[in-house]
DSSP file (Angstrom, degrees, kcal/mol; ACC not computed):
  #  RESIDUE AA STRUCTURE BP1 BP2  ACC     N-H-->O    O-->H-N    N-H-->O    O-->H-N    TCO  KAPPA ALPHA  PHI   PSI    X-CA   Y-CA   Z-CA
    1    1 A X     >        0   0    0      0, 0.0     4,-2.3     0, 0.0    58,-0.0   0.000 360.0 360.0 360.0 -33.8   10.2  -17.7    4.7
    2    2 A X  T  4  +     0   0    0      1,-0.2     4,-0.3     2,-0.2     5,-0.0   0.773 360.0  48.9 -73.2 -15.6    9.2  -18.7    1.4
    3    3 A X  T >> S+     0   0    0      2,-0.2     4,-2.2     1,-0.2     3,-1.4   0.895 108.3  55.9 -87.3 -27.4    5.3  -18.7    2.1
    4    4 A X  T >4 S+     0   0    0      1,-0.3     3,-0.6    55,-0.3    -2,-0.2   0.981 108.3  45.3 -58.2 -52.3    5.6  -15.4    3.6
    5    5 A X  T 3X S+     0   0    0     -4,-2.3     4,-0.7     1,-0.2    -1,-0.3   0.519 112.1  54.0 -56.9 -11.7    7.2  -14.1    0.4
    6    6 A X  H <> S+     0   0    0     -3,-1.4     4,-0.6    -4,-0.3    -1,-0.2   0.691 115.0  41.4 -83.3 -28.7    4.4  -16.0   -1.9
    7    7 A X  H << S+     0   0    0     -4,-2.2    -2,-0.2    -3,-0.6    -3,-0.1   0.149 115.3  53.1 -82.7  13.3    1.8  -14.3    0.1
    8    8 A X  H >> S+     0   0    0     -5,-0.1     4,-3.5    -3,-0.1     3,-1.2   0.779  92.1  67.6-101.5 -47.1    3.5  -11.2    0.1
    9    9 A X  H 3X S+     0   0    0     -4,-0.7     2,-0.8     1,-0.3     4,-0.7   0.912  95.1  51.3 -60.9 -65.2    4.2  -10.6   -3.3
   10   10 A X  H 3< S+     0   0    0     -4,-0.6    -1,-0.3     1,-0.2    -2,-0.1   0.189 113.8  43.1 -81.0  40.2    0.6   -9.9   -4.8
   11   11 A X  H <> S+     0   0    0     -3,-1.2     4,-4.6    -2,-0.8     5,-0.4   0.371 108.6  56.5-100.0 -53.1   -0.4   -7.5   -2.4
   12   12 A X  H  < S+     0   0    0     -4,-3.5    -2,-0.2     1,-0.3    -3,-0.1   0.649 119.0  36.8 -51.5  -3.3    2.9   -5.8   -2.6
   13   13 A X  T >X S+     0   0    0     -4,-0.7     3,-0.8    -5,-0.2     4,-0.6   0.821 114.6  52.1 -95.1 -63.3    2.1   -5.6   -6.3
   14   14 A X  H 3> S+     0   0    0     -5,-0.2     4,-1.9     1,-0.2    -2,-0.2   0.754 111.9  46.4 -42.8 -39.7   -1.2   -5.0   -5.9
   15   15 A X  H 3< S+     0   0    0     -4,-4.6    -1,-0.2     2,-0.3    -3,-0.2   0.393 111.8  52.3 -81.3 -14.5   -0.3   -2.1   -3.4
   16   16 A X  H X> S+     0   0    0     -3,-0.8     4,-1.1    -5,-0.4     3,-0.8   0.596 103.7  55.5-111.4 -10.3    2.2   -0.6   -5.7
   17   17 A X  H 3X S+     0   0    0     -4,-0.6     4,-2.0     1,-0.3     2,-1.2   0.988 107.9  47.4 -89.7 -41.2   -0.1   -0.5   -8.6
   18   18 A X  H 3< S+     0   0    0     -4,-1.9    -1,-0.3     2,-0.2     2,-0.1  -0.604 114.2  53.4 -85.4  72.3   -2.9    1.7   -6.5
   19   19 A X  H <> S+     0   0    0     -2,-1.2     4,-3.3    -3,-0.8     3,-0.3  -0.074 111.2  38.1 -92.0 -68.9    0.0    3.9   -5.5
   20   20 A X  H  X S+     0   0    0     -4,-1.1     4,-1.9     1,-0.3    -2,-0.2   0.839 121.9  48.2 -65.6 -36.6    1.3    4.5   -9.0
   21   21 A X  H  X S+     0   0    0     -4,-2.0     4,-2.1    -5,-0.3     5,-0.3   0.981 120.3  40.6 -68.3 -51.0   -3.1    4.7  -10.2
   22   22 A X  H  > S+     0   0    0     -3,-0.3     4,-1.9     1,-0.2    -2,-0.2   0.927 112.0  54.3 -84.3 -28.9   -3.6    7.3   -7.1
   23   23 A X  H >X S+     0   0    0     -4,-3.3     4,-2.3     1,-0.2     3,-1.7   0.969 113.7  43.1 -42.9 -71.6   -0.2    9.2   -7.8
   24   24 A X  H 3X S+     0   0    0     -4,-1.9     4,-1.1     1,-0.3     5,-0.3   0.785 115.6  47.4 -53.7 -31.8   -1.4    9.8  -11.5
   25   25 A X  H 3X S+     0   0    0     -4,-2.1     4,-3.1     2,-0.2     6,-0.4   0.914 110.4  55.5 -57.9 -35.0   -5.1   10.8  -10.4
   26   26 A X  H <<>S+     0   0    0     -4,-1.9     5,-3.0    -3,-1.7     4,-0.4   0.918 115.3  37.8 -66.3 -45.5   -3.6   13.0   -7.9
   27   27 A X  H  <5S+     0   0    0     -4,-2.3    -1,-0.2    -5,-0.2    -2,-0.2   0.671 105.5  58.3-120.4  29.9   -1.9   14.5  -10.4
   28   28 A X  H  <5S+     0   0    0     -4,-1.1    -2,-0.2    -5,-0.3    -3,-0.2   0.817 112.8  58.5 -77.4 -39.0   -4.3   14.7  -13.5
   29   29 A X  T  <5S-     0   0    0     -4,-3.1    -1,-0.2    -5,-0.3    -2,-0.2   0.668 102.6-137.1 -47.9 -30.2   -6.0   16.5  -10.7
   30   30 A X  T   5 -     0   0    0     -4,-0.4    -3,-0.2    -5,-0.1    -4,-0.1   0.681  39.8-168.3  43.3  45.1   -3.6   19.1   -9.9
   31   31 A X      < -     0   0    0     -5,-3.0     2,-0.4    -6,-0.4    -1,-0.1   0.192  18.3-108.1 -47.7 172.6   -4.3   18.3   -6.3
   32   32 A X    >   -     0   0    0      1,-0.1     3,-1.9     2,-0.1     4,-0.1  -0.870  38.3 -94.7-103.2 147.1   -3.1   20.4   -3.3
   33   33 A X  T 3> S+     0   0    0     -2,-0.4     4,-3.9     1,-0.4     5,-0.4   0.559 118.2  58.8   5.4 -64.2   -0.3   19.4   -0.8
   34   34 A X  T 34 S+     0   0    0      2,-0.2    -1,-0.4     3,-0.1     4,-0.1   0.372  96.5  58.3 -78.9  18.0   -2.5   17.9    1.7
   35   35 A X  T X> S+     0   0    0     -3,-1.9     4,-1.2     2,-0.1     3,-0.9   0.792 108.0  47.9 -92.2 -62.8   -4.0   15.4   -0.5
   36   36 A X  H 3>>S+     0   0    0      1,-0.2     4,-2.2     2,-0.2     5,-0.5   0.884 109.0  51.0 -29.4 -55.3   -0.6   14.0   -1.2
   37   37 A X  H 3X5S+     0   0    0     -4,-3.9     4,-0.8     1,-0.2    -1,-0.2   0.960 118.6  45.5 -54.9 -34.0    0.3   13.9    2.5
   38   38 A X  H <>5S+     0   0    0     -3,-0.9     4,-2.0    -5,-0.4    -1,-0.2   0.968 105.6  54.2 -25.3 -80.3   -3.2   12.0    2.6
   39   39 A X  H  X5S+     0   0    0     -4,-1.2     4,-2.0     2,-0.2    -1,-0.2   0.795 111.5  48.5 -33.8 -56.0   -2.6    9.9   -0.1
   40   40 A X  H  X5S+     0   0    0     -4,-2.2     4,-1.1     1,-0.3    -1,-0.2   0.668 114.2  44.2 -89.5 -15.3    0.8    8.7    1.7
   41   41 A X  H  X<S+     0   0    0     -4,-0.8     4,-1.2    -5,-0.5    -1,-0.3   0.871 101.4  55.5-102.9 -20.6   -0.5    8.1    4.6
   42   42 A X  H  X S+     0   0    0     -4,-2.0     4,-2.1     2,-0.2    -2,-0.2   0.649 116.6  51.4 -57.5 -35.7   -3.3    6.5    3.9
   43   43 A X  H >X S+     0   0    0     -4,-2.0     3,-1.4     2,-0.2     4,-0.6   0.921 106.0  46.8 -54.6 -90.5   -0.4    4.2    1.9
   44   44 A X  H 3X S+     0   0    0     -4,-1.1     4,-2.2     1,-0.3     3,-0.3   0.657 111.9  59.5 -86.1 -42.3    2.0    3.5    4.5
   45   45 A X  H 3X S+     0   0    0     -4,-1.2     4,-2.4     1,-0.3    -1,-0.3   0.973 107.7  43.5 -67.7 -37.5   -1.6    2.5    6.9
   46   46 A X  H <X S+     0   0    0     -4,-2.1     4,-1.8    -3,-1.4     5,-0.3   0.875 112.2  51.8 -72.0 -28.4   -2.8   -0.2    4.7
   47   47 A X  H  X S+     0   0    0     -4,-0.6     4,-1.2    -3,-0.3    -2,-0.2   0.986 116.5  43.2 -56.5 -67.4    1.1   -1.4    4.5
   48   48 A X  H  X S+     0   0    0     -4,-2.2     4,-1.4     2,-0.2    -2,-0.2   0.753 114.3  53.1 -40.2 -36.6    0.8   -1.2    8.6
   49   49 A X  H >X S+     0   0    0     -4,-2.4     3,-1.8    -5,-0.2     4,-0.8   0.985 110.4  42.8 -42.2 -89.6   -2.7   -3.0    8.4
   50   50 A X  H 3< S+     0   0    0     -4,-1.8    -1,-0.2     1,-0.3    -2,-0.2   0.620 115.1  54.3 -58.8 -14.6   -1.5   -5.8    6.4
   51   51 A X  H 3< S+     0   0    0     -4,-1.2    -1,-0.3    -5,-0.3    -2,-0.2   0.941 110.2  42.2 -72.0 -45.5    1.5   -6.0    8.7
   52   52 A X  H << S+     0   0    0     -3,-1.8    -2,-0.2    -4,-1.4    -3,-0.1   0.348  90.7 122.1 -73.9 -13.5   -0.4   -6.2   11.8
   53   53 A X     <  -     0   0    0     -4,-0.8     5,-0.2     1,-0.1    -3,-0.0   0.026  65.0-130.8 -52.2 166.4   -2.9   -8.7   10.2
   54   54 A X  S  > S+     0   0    0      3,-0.1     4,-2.5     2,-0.1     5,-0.2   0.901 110.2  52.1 -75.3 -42.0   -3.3  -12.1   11.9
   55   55 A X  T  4 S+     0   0    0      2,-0.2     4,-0.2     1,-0.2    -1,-0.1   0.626 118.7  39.1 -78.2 -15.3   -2.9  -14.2    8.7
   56   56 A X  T  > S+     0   0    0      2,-0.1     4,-0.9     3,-0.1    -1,-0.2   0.697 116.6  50.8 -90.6 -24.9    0.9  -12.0    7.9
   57   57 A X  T >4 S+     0   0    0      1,-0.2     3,-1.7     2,-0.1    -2,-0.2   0.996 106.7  55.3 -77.2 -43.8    1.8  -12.0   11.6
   58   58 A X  T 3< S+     0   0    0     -4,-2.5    -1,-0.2     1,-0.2    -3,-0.1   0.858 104.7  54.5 -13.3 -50.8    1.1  -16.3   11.6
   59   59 A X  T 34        0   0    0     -4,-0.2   -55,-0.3     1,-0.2    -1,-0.2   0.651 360.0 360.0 -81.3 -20.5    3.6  -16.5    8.8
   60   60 A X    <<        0   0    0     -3,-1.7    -1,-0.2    -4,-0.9    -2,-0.1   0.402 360.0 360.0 -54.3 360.0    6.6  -14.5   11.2
């Protein structure tokens, strides 16, 4: 359980710092609705990606 959480941690880091950089572009932008719903879904798939990986699912 602990390697999973040392290999977890800088993505999940990584992954919350280009949320919080695409949020602010998104709204320096004054984007429209459907870029956010974009935006969040395009999140939540690289979260599924890296879930679904070989090298996270190994670690299970």
């Amino acid at each position: 359980m602990c390697v999973m959480w040392r290999r977890l941690l800088p993505v999940a880091l990584g992954l919350g710092l280009v949320w919080l950089v695409g949020t602010y572009v998104l709204d320096g932008l004054a984007a429209p609705d459907w870029a956010y719903w974009a935006w969040v879904m395009l999140y939540l798939g690289s979260w599924l990606a890296i879930g679904n990986s070989k090298r996270f699912r190994s670690l299970r």
